[in-house]
N, C-alpha and C positions, 0 to 999 in steps of 0.2 A: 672630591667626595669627602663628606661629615662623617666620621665616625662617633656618634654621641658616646660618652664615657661615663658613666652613672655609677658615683660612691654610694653603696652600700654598707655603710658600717655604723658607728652606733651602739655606746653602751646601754640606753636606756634610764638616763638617768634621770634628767632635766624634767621629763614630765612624767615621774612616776609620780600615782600610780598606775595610769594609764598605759603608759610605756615602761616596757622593763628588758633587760639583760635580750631574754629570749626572745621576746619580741619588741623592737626599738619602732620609736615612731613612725619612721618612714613606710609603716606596713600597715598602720594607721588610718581611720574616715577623720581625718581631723578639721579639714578642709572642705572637704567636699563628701555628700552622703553615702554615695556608691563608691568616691573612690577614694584607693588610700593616695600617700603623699607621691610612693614611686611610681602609681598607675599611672597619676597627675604627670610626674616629669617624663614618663616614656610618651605618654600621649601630646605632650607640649613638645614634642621633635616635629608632627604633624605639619607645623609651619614652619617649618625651618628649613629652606631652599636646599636641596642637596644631603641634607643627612638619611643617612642608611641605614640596619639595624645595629641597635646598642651592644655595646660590651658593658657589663656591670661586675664590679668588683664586691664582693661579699663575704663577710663570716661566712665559714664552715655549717655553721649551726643554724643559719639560713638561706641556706639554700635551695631547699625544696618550698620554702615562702618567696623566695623571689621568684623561682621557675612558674611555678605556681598563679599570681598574680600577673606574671608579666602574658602566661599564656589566657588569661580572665580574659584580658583585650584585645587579643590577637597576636602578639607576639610570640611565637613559639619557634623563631631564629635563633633566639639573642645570645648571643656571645657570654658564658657565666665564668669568670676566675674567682676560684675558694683562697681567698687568702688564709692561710695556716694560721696566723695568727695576725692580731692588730700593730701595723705597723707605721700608721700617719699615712698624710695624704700622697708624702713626697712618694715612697715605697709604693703605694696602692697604683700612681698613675703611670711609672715605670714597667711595672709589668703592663698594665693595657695598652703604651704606649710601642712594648714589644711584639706584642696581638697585635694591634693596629700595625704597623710592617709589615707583619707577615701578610696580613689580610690585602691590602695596599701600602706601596711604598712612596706615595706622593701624601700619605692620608693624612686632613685635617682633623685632629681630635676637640673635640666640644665637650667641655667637661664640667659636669654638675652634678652637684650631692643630691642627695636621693629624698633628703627630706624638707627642703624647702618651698615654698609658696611661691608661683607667680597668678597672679591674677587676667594678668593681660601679654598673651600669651603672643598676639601681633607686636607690640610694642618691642618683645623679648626677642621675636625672630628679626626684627629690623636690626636690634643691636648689635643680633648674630651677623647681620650681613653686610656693616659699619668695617665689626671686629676682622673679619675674613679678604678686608682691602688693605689691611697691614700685614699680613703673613707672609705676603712677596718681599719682602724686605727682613726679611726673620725676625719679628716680632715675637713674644710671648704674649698674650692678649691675658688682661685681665677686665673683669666687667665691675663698675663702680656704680652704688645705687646714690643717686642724687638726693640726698637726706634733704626731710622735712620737718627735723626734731633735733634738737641737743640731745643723740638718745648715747648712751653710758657702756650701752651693755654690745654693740660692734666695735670691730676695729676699723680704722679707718685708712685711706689711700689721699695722699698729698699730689694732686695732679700739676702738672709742668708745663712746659710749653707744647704748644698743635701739632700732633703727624699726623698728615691725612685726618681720617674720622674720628682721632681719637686726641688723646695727650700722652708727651712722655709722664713714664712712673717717678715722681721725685723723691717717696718717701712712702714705707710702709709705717703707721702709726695703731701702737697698740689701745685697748681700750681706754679712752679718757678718762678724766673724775668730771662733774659738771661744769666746770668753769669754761676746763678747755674744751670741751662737746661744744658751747656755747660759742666760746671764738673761732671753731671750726666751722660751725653753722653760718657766721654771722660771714665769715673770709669769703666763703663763696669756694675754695679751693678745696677741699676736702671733702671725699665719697665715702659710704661706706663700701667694705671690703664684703662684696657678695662669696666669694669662695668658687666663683665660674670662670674658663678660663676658658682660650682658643690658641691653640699654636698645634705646628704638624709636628707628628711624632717625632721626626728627625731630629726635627729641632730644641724638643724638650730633653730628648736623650743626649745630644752634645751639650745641653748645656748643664746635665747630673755629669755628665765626664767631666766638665770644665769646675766644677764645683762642689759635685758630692762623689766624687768618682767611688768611695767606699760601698756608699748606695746600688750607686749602676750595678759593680762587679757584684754583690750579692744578689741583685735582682736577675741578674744574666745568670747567673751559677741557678737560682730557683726556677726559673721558667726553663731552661735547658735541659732541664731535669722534670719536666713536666711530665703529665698523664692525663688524658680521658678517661673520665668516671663519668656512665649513662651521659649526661646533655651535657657536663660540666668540665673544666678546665682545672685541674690539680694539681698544684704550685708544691713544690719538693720542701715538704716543711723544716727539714733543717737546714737546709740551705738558706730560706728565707728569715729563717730567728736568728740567722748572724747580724740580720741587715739591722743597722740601728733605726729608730724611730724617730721622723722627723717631720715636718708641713712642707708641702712645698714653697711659703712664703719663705719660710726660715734655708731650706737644701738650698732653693733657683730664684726666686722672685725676688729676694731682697739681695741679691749679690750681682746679675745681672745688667748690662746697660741695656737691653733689649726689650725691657719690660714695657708694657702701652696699657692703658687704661681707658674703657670705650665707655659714658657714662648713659645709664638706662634709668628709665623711671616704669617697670611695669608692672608693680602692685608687690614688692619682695617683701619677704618674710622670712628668716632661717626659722620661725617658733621656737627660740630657744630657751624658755620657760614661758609657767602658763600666764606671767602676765602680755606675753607677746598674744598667745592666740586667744585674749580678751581684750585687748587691741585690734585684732583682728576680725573680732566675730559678736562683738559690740553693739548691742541695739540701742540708738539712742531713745526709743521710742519706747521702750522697753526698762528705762531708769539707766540705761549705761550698762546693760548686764549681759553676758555671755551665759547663753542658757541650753541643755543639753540633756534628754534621757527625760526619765519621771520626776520633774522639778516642779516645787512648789513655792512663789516665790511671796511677801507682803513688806513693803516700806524698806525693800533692800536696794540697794543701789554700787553700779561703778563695782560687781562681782562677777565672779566667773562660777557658776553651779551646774555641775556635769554628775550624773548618775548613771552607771553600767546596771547595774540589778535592782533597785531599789526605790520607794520613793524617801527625794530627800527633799527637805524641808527647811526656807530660808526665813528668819522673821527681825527688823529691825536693826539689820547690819550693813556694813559699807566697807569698801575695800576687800575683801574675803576674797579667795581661793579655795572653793570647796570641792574636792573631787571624792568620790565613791567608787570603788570595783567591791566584787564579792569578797575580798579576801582582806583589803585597807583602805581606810578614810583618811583624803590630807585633808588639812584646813591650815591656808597660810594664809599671812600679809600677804595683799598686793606686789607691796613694796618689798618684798624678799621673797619673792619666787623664784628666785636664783638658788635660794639656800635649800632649795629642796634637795638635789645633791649631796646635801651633808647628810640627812637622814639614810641617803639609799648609802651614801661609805657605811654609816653607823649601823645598818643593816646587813653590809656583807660583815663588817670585822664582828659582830655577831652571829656568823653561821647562819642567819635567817634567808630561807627561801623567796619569800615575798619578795625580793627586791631582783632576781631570777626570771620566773615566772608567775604567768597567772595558772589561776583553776581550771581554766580552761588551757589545753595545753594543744598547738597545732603538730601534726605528723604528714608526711606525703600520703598516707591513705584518708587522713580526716583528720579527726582531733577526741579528744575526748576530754570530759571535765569533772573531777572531784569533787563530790557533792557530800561524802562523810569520812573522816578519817580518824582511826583511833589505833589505837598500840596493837589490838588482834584482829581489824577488821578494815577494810576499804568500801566506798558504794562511787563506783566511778557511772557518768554517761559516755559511750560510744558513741560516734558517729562514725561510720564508712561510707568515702566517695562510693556512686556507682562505680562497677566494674574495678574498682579497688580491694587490696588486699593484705594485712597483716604478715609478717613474717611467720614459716613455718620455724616454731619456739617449744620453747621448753620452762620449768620454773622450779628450782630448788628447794624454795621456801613456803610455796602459798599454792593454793587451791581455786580453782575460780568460780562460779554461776554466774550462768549467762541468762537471759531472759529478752527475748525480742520481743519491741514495744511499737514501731514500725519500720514495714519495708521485709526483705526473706533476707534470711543468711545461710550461708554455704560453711560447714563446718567441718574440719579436717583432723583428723584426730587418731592417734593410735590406741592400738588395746593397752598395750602394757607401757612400763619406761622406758622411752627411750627408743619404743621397738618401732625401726622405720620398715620394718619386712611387713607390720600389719598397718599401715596406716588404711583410713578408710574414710569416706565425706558421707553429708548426710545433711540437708535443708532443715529450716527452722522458719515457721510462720508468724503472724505476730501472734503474742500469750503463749508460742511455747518456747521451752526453757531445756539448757544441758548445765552437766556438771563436766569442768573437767581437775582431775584429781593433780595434787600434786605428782611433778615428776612426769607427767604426760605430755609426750610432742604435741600440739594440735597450730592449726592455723584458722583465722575470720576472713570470709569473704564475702563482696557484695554482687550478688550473680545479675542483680537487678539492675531498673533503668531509677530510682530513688532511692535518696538515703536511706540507708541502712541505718535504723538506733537502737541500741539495747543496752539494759541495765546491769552493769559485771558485778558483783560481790568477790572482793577477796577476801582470803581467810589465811591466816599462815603466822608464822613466827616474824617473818621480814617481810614488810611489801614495799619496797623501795623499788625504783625504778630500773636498778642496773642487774636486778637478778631475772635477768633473760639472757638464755643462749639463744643466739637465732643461728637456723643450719641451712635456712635459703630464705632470700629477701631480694624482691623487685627492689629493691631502691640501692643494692650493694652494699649493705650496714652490716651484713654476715661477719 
């Protein structure tokens, strides 16, 4: 049996402003219109002979986006560990490969990051099924994409002599400069390094004993110490911050004689900036341009022009990187779309939020988005899932007005502060409106079978996000 294993992690860097902190590409329609990048990878197990439901490794801070998403498609099995915090690939596949054990002890783990592209999703499961005739011989399986560019920006895999369907590993090669891109290309011997892998749990975990053993005993100390939280898997977070941070190229794969490399060609992409996914999404018919949202384009060519809220407007340019969200406009080189990254560092060691989140902010009941912000006032939009529910709260600082625009809302609220002896609810239609006062318990629900929206006004001395007590909450955030 396949146990697919899906990295979730991801600081949101590479394709800000699109992607950020909070919410990193892989949750992203980048690819495809309905779906984001991990709908894509859960749904590409579909061909893949023998795999079962996924275990996904995830931020803490998204968790309720991947539970969320992965139940969009039907999955509502999946296996979720909260890693406490970001600890490399090597750390993330140790604990799923300790899941994986428990679950089965023969189990083959299929391992792939959460925000990459394949296009041809047959080609991918043939390779998976190449890969999985070297594991009787303990193989560590890695998947090598048969490059058709001197491209700069992967690392690359030096392939060896033939086992079985694949080749030994002779050399893991970090990213070239162009010359040697170019005599990789031309050798014939050199793949890039997709980041997917196949070997059975057993066999990954003796070879962190054989090699990171520090690793292992931290990962064993954190998972042994585990907990169920609602759907999810919670990893003993000080236990797991001892574990140092590592790849598993760098823990297993390049220390290893074990190593095999199965080489695929089915359409890969990691997007790891946005000149990849204007490579990707490239019209040649179209001037060479990658085009997206309310764009307007004249005598531009070989661009990439993407609009979240806005019409934006291209005239007499070439090579351009133009992105728009509500909140920032990038515009780079083609040619340095890598360096977007420096802006998003230069944004946190600035305190700046923007490189966090967007305006629009997602929660397990829905999301809401900031629409005015000033030093005494707020104007947020609400949306509540049906049959979803806000924490019963409280607020130190601020006062709120609500105003239902569509959909009924269920409104829970006490008389005085604090006083839970009078709580009492009460329906809201659309155009009508409550106040609820500083200091007051109340809770929002959606009693209906459609979204729930209405227009909050805060009002207050602080309206920062963390002045909420909450004293019960479906999601366990109390």
């Amino acid at each position: 049996m396949i146990i697919p294993v899906i990295l979730s992690g991801g600081s949101g860097s590479r394709l800000w402003p699109v992607s950020r902190e909070h919410y990193p590409k892989q949750f992203l329609n980048l690819n495809h219109e309905t779906l984001s990048l991990l709908q894509e990878a859960a749904q590409r197990l579909q061909d893949v002979e023998g795999a079962g439901t996924p275990i996904v490794v995830c931020n803490e801070e998204h968790r309720f986006l991947v539970a969320e998403q992965l139940m969009a498609i039907g999955l509502q099995d999946s296996h979720i560990i909260l890693e406490p915090c970001g600890r490399n690939t090597a750390p993330a596949l140790a604990l799923a490969a300790l899941a994986a054990r428990d679950l089965s002890p023969e189990a083959e783990l299929l391992v792939m990051p959460a925000d990459h592209v394949i296009e041809d999703a047959t080609a991918f499961a043939s390779a998976v099924r190449q890969g999985r005739e070297l594991l009787a011989s303990g193989k560590l399986v890695t998947f090598g994409i048969t490059p058709d560019k001197p491209h700069t920006g992967y690392g690359y895999i030096r392939r060896g002599e033939a086992t079985g369907q694949g080749y030994v590993v002779d050399a893991f090669v970090e990213k070239p400069d162009e010359a040697r891109a170019k005599a990789y290309l031309e050798s014939g011997d050199y793949l890039w390094n997709s980041g997917i892998f196949l070997f059975t749990a057993t066999a990954y975990l003796d070879a962190l004993k054989q090699y990171a053993p520090d690793i292992l005993e931290a990962c064993e100390h954190a998972y042994q110490a585990r907990s169920e939280d609602l759907d999810f898997l919670r990893i003993d977070a000080a236990a797991f911050a001892r574990c140092r941070s590592e790849s598993i190229d760098y823990a297993v794969m390049e220390h290893t004689r074990q190593a095999a490399v199965v080489p695929m060609d089915p359409g890969w992409s990691d997007i790891g900036a946005w000149d990849a996914l204007h490579e990707l999404k490239a019209d040649e018919a179209e001037g060479n341009n990658a085009v997206k949202g309310d764009v307007m384009l004249h005598e531009t060519r070989n661009s990439l022009v993407r609009s979240e809220s806005r019409l934006v407007a291209a005239v007499g340019v070439e090579d351009l990187i133009i992105v728009e969200t509500e909140d920032a406009v990038l515009v780079a080189d083609r040619r340095h779309a890598q360096g977007t990254k420096l802006i998003v560092n230069a944004l946190k060691a600035a305190g700046r939020t923007e490189c966090q989140s967007h305006q629009r902010v997602y929660r397990p009941w829905g999301h809401y988005r900031t629409m005015v912000l000033t030093e005494s006032f707020q104007v947020k939009e609400i949306v509540v899932k049906p049959g979803a529910k806000l924490s019963l709260q409280m607020h130190h600082h601020r006062a709120e007005h609500w105003v239902v625009v569509e959909g009924t809302a269920k409104v829970t609220q006490s008389k005085g502060h604090g006083d839970t002896e009078a709580l009492h609810s009460f329906l809201l239609s659309e155009d009508e409106s409550t106040y609820i006062p500083l200091g007051t318990m109340h809770r929002l629900e959606n009693p209906g079978v459609i979204p729930l929206k209405l227009i909050e006004v805060q009002t207050g001395s602080y309206l920062g996000e963390d002045d909420i007590v909450r004293f019960n909450d479906d999601y366990g955030r109390e």
